[in-house]
C-alpha positions as CSV (number, residue, x, y, z in Angstrom):
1,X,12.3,-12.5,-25.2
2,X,9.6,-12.1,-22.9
3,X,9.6,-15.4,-20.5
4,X,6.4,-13.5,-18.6
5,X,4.5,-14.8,-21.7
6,X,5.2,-18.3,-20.5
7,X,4.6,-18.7,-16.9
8,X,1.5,-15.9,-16.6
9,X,-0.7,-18.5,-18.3
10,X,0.5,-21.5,-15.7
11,X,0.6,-19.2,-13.3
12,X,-3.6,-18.6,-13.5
13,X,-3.7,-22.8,-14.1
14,X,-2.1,-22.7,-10.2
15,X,-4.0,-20.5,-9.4
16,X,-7.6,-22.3,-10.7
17,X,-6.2,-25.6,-9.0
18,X,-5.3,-24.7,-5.5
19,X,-8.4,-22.0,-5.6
């Protein structure tokens, strides 16, 4: 199982937001 897979794509949504 690879959980990275999950949160690495909200991670970058965070990211866009709070930019």
């Amino acid at each position: 199982l690879q959980p990275a897979i999950a949160y690495e794509p909200v991670l970058a949504v965070v990211f866009y937001l709070f930019k």
